[in-house]
C-alpha positions in Angstrom: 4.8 12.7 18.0 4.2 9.5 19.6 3.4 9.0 23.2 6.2 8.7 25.7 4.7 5.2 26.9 4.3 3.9 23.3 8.0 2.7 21.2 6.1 3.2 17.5 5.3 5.4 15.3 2.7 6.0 12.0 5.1 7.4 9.4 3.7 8.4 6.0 6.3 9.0 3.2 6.4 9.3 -0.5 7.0 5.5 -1.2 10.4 6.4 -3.0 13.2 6.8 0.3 12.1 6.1 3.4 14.0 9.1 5.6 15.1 6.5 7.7 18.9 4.4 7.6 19.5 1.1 7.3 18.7 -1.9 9.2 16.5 0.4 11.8 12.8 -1.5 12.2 12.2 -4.9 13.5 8.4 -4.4 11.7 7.6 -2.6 8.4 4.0 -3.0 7.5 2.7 -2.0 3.8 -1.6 -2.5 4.4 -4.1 -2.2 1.2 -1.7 0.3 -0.8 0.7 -1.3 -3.1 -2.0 -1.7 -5.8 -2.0 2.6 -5.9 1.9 2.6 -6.1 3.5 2.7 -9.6 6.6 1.5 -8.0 5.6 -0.8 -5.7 8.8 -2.2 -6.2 10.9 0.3 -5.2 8.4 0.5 -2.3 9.0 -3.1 -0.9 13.2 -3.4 -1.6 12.9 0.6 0.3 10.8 -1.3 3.0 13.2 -4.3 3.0 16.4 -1.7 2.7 15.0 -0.3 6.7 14.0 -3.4 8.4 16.7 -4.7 10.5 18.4 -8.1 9.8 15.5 -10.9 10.5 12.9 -8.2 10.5 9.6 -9.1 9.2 7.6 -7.7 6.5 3.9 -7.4 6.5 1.9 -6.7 2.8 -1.6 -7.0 3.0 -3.5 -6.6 -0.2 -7.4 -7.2 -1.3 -7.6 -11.0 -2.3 -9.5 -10.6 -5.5 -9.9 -14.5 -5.6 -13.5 -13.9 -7.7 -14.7 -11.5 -9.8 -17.8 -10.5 -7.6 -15.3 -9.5 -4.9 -13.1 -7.2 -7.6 -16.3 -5.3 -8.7 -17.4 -4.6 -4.7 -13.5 -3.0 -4.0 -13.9 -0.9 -7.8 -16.9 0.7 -6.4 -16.1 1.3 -3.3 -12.4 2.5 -4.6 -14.5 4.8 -6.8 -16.9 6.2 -3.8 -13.5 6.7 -2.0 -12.1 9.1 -4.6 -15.1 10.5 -5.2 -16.1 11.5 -1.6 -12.8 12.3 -0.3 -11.3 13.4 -3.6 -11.9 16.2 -6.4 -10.8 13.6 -9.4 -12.1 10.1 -9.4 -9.4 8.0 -8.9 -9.2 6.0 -12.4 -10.4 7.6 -15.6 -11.7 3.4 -16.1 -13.9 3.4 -12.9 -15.5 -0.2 -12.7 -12.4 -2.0 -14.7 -9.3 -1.3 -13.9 -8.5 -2.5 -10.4 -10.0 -5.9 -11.0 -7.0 -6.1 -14.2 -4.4 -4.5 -12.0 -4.9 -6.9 -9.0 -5.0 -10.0 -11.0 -1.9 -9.0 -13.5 0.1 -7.0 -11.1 4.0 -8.4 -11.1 6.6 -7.1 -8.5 
C-alpha cells in the first residue's frame, strides 16, 4: 500500500490488461522491459489505453548503439537469470538480445 503522504503507486501486472480504467494516469512509465515482452505492443497501446488525455509516456530501453555494449547487457542478462533464476533466460545466451534489440518492430 503506498504511504498516506505519497499520491503513487509501483504496480506490477501481466503486461496484457492493466486492472485499471481508462484515461486514469497522468504518468505511465515502462523502464528496461519491453525487450522481455512478446507483446510489447499490446503492452504500450494498454499503457497508452490508461494514461489520461495529454499524459506522457516514458519507455526506456538499453541503447545498443555498438556491438561491445550488446555483448556487456547479454552477459549480464544471462548472470541475471542464472543468479536469480532456475532456467537461463534464453536457450541462445550470448546472441540473442543483441538481434532482438537491433530488429525489434512495435
Amino acid at each position: 500500500l503506498p504511504h498516506p503522504s505519497h499520491n503513487f503507486q509501483f504496480q506490477l501486472y501481466d503486461g496484457h490488461k492493466l486492472p485499471y480504467p481508462s484515461d486514469s494516469f497522468d504518468v505511465v512509465t515502462i523502464l528496461m522491459a519491453l525487450h522481455h515482452i512478446e507483446t510489447a505492443g499490446t503492452t504500450i497501446a494498454e499503457s497508452c489505453r490508461v494514461l489520461k488525455k495529454g499524459g506522457v509516456l516514458i519507455i526506456r530501453e538499453h541503447n545498443c548503439d555498438s556491438m561491445a555494449t550488446s555483448v556487456v547487457l547479454d552477459v549480464l542478462h544471462g548472470f541475471y537469470a542464472m543468479v536469480a533464476g532456475d532456467e537461463q533466460e534464453s536457450a541462445h545466451f550470448g546472441g540473442g538480445y543483441e538481434a532482438c534489440y537491433r530488429s525489434r518492430e512495435f
